[in-house]
C-alpha positions as a Markdown table, in Angstrom:
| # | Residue | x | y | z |
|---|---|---|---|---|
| 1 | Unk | 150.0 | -148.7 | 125.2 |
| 2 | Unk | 149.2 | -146.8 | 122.3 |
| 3 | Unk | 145.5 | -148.2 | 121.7 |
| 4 | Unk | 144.9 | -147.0 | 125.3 |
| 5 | Unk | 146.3 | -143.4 | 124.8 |
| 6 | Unk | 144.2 | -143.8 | 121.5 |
| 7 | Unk | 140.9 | -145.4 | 123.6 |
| 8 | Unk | 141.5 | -142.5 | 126.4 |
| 9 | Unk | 142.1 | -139.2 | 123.4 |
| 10 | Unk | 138.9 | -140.4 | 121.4 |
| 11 | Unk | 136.5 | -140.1 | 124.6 |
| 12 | Unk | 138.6 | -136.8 | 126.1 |
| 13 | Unk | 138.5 | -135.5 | 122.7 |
| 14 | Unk | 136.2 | -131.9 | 122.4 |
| 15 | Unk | 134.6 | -132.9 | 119.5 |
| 16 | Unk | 133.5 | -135.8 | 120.4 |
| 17 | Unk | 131.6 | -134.2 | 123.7 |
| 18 | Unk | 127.9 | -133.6 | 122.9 |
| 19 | Unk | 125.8 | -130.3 | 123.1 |
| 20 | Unk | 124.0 | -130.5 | 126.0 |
| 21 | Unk | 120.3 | -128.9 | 126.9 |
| 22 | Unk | 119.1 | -127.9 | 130.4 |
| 23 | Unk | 117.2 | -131.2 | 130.4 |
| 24 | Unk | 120.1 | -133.0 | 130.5 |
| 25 | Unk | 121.6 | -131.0 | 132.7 |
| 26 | Unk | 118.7 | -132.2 | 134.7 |
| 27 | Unk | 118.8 | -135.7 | 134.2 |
| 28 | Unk | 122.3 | -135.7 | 135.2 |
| 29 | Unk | 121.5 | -134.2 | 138.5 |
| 30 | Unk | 119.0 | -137.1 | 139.1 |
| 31 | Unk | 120.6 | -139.9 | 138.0 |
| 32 | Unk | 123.8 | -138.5 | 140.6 |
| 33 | Unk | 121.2 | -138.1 | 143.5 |
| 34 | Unk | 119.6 | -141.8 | 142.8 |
| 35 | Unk | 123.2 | -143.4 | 142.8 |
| 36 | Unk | 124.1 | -141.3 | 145.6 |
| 37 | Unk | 121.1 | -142.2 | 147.7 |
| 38 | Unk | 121.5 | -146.1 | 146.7 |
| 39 | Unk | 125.0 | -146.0 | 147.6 |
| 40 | Unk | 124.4 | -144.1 | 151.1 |
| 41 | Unk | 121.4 | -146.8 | 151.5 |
| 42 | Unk | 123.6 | -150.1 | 150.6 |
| 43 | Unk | 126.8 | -149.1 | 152.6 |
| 44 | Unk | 125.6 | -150.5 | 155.9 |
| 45 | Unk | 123.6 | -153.6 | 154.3 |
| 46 | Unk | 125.8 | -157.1 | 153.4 |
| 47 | Unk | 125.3 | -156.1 | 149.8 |
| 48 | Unk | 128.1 | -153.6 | 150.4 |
| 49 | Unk | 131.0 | -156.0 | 150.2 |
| 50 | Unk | 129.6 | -157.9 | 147.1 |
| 51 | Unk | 129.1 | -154.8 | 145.6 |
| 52 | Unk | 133.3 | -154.2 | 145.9 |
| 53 | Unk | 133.2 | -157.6 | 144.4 |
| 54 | Unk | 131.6 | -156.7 | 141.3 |
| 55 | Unk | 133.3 | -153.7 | 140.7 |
| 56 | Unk | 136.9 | -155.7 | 141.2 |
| 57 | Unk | 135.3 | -157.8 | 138.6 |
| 58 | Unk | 134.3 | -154.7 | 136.2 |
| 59 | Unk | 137.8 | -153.1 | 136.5 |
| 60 | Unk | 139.1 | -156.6 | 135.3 |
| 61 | Unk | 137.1 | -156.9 | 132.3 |
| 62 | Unk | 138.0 | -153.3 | 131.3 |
| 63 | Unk | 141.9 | -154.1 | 131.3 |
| 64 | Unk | 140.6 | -157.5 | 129.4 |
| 65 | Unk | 139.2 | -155.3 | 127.0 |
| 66 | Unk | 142.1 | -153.1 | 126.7 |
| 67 | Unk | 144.6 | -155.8 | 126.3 |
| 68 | Unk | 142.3 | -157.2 | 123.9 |
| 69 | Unk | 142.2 | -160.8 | 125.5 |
| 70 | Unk | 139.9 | -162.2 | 123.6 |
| 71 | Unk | 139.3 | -165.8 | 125.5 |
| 72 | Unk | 138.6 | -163.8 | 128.3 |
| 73 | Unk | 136.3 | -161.5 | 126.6 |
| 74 | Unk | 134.4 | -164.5 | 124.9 |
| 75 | Unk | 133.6 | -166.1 | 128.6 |
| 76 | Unk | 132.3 | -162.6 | 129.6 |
| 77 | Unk | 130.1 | -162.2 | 126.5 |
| 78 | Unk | 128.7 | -165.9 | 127.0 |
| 79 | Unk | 128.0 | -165.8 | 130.7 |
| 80 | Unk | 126.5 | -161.6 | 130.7 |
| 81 | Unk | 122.9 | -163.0 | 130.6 |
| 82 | Unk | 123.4 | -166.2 | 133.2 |
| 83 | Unk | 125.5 | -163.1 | 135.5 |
| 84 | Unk | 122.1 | -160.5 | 135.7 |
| 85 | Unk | 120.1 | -163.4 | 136.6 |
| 86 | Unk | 122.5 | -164.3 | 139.4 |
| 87 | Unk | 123.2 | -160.9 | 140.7 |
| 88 | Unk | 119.2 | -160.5 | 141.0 |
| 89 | Unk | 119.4 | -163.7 | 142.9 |
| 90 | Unk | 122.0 | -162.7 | 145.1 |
| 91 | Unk | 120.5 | -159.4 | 145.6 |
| 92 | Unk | 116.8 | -160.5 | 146.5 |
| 93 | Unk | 116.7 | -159.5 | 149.9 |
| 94 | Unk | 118.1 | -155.6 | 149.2 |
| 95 | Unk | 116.3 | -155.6 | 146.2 |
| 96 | Unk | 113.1 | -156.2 | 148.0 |
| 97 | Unk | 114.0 | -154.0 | 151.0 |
| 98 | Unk | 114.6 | -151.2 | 148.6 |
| 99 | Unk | 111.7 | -151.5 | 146.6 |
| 100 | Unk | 109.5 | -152.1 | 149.8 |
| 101 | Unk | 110.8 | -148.6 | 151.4 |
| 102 | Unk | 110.1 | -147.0 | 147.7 |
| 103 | Unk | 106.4 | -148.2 | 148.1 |
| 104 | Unk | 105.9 | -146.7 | 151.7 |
| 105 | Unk | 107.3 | -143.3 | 150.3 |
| 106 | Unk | 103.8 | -141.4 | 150.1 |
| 107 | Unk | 105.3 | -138.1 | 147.7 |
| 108 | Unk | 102.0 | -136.1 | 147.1 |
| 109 | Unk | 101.0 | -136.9 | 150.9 |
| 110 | Unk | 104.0 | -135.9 | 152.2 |
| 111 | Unk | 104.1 | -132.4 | 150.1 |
| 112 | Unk | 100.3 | -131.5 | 150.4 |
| 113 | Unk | 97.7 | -131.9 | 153.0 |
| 114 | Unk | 94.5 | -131.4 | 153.5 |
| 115 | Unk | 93.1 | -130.9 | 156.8 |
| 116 | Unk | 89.7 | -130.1 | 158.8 |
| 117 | Unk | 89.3 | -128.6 | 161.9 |
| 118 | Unk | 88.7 | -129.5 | 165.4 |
| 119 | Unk | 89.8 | -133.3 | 165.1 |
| 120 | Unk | 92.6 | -135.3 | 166.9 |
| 121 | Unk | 93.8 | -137.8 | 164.9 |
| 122 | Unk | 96.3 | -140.5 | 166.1 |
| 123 | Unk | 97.0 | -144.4 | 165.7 |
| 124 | Unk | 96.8 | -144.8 | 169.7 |
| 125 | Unk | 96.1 | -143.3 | 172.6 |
| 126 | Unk | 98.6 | -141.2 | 174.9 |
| 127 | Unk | 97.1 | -144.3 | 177.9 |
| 128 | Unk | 99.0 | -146.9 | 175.2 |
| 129 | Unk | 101.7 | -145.1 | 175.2 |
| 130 | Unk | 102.1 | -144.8 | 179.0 |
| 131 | Unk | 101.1 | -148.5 | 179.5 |
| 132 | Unk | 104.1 | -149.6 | 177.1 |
| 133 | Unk | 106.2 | -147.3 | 179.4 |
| 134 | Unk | 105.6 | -148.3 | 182.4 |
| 135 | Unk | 105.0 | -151.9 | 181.5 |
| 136 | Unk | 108.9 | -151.9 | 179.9 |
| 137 | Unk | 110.6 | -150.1 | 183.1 |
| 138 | Unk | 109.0 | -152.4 | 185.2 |
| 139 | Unk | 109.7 | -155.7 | 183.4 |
| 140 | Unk | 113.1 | -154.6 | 183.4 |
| 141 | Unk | 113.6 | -153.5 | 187.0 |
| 142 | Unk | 113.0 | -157.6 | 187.3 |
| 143 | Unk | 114.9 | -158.2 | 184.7 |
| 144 | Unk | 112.3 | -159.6 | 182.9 |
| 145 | Unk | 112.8 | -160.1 | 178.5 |
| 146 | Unk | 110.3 | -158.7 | 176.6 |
| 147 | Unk | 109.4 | -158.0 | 172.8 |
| 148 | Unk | 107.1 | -155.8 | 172.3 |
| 149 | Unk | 106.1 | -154.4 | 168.4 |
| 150 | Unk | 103.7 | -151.6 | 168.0 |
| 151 | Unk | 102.3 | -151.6 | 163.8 |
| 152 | Unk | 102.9 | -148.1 | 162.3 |
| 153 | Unk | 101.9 | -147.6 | 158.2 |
| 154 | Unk | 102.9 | -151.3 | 157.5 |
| 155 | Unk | 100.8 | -154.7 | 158.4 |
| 156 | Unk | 102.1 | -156.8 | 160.2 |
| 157 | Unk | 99.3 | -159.8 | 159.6 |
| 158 | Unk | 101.7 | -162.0 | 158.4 |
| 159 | Unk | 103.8 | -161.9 | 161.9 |
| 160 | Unk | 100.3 | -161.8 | 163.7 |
| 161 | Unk | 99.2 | -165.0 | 162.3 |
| 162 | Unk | 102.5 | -167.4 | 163.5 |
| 163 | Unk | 101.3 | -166.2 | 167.4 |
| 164 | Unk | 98.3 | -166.8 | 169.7 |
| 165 | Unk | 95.3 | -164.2 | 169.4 |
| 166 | Unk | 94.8 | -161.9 | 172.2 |
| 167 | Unk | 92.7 | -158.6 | 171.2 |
| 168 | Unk | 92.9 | -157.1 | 174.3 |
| 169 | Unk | 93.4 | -153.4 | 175.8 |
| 170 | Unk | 96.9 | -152.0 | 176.5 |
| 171 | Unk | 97.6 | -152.6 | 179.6 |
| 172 | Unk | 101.1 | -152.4 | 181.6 |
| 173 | Unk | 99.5 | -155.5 | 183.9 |
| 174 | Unk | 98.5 | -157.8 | 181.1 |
| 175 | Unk | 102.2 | -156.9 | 179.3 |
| 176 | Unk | 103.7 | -157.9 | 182.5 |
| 177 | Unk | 101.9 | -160.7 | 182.6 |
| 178 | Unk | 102.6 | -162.3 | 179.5 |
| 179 | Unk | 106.1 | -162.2 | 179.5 |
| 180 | Unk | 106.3 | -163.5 | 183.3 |
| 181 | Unk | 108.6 | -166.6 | 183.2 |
| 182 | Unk | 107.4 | -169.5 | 182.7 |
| 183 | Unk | 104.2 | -168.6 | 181.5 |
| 184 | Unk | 103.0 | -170.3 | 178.2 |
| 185 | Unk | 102.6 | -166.8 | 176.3 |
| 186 | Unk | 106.0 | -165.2 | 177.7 |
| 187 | Unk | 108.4 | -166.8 | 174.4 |
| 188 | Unk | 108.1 | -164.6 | 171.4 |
| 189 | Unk | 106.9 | -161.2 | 170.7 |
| 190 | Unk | 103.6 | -158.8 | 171.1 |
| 191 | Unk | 102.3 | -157.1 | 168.6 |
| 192 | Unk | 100.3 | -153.9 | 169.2 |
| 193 | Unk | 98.0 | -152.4 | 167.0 |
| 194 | Unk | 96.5 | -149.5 | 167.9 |
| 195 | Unk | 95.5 | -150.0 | 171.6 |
| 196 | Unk | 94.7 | -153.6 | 171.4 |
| 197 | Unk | 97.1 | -156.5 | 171.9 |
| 198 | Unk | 96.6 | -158.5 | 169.0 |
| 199 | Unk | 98.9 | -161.2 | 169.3 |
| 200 | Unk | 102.1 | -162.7 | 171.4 |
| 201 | Unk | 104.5 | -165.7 | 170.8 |
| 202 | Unk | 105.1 | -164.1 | 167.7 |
| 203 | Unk | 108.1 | -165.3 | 165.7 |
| 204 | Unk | 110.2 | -162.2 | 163.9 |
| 205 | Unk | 112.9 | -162.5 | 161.2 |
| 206 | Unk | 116.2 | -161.6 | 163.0 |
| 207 | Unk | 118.3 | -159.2 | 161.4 |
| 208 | Unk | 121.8 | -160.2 | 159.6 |
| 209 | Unk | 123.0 | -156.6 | 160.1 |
| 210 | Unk | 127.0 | -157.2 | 160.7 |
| 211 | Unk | 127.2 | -154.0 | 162.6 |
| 212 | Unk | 125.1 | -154.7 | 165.5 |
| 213 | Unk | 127.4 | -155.8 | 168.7 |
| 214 | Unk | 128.2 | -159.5 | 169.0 |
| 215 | Unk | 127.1 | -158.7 | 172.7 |
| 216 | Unk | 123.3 | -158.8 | 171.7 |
| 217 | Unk | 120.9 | -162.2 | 171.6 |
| 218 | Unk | 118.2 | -163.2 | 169.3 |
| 219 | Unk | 115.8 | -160.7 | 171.1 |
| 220 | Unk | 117.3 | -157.8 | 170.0 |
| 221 | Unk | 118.3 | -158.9 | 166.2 |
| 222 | Unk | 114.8 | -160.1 | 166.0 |
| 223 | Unk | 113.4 | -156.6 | 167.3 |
| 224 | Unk | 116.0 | -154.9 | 164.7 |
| 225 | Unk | 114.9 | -157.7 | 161.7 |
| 226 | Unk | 111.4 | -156.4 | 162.5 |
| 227 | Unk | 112.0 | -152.9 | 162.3 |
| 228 | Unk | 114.3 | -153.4 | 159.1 |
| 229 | Unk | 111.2 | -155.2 | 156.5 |
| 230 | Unk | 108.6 | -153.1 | 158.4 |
| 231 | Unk | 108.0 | -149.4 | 159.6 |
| 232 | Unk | 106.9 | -150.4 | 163.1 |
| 233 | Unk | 108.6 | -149.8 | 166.6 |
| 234 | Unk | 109.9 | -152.6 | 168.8 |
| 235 | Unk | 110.7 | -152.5 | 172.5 |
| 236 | Unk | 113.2 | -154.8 | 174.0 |
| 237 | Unk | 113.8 | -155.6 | 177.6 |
| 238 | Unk | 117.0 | -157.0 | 177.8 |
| 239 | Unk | 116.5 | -160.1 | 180.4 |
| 240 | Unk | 120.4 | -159.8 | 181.4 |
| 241 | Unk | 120.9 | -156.4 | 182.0 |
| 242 | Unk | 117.1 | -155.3 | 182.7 |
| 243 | Unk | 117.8 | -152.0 | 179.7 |
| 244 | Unk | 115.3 | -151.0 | 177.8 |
| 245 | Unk | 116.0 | -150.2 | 173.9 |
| 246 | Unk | 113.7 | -149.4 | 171.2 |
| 247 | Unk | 114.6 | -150.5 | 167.1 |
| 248 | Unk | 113.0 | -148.5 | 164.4 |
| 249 | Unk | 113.6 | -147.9 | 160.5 |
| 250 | Unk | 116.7 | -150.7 | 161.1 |
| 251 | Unk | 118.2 | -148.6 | 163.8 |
| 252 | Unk | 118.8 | -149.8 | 167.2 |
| 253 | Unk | 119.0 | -147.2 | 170.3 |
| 254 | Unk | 120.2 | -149.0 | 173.4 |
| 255 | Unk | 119.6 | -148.1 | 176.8 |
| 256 | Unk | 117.0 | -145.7 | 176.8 |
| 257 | Unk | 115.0 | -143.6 | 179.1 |
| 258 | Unk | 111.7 | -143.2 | 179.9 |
| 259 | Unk | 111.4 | -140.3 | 178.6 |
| 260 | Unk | 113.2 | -141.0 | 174.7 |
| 261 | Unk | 110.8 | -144.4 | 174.5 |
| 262 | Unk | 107.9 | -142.3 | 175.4 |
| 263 | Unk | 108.9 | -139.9 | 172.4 |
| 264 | Unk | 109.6 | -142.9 | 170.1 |
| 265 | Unk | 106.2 | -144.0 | 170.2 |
| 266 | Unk | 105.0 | -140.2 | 170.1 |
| 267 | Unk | 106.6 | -140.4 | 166.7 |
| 268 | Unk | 105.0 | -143.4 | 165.8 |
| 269 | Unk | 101.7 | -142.1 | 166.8 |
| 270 | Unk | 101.7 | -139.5 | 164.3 |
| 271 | Unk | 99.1 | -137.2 | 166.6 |
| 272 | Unk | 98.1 | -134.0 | 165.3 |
| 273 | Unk | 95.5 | -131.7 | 165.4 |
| 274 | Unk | 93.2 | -130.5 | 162.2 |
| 275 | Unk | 93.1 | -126.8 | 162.2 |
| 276 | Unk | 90.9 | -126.5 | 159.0 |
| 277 | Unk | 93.8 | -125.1 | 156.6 |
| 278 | Unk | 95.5 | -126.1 | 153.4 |
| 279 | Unk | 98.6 | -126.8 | 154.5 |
| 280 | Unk | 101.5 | -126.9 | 150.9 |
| 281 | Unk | 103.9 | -128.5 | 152.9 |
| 282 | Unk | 103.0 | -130.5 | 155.2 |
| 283 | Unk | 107.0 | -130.6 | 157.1 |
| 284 | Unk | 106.4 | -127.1 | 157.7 |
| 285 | Unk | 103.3 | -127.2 | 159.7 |
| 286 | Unk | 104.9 | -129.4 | 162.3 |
């Protein structure tokens, strides 16, 4: 008890506190928003209850320490190097995921932006937008399952190439079409790039996202897998119940409207027009 009072007076102590300089001050903020941010991030992954794990863990080796057990502290020492490698093992999939939405973060783009005038830029047209639309209600008026992924910032080549090529227009009819039952195309997703259907039977990676409802099939984990390792927008007709919801960024919205999935892919779409001005922040000129 007394080397603990002894352990907790020698790092309370005054003197032993540190001048510190606005810099640090600084760093201090960072280093609280990046743990702040990876906590807020990793609380709805799986990672969250190994995380608790290691932290039960952590506390135990502290009271080792304390206690001086010295067996204990002799295993821990031994097995510190073999324990990194196996957290980085056991964290691959976050790891990646993490690291992945670091590398779509575009900062300078994002904060400055140079425009010219008179131009409409967008990844597809408003028609692909109301073909999707109108091809989703109707599929699921007939209660007819569907998969549909439309590419944002992110390829999506490597999903592309497990399907059959298409290359074809938007078009509600050919969409309809394809995921008719019993056709040979109708198993699997579409992939939309653009305005051209690039691809369908396309197999996704299904999402292990313990809070989604136990209620939903491999359709919509797979739309919601998609939308977690990529930035683009699936659409998912619900062959029981004919609904229509759209996953993006790892978030599903169930039962939507025509009106919400039109203004989904509006945001995927990124349409704007060029008015010839420098534009410092580019959130404000929206």
């Amino acid at each position: 008890m007394e080397q603990l009072v002894s352990l907790v007076e020698k790092y309370i102590s005054f003197e032993s506190i540190p001048k510190m300089s606005i810099v640090d001050y600084i760093e201090i903020l960072i280093i609280t928003f990046v743990v702040y941010t990876f906590m807020a991030w990793i609380k709805d992954t799986r990672a969250w209850s190994l995380l608790r794990g290691i932290v039960v863990i952590i506390l135990f080796i502290m009271a080792a320490y304390i206690l001086q057990m010295t067996t204990i502290l002799w295993l821990v020492r031994n097995m510190l190097n073999v324990a990194i490698m196996a957290l980085v093992v056991i964290f691959q999939p976050e790891l990646r995921k993490a690291l992945d939405i670091l590398g779509r973060k575009s900062i300078f783009a994002s904060a400055i932006n140079f425009s010219s005038a008179g131009n409409v830029k967008e990844r597809f047209s408003d028609r692909t937008i109301n073909e999707i639309v109108k091809a989703s209600f109707e599929m699921g008026r007939a209660k007819t399952g569907a998969l549909i992924v439309v590419a944002h910032n992110d390829s999506l080549s490597e999903y592309v190439r497990t399907g059959i090529e298409i290359d074809s227009t938007v078009s509600n009819q050919l969409l309809i079409n394809i995921f008719e039952h019993n056709t040979p195309l109708h198993d699997g997703a579409v992939i939309i790039d653009g305005n051209r259907i690039v691809s369908a039977t396309c197999y996704l990676p299904l999402s292990d996202n313990m809070a989604l409802s136990k209620e939903l099939g491999t359709r919509h984990r797979a739309g919601v897998g998609i939308s977690e390792v990529t930035d683009s927008l699936t659409v998912i007709v619900s062959e029981e119940t004919g609904r229509v919801s759209v996953a993006i960024d790892g978030e599903l919205f169930r039962n939507v409207d025509a009106d919400m999935l039109r203004e989904k892919l509006a945001f995927v779409q990124e349409k704007t027009t060029d008015d010839r001005k420098f534009k410092l922040w580019k959130g404000r000129s929206k």
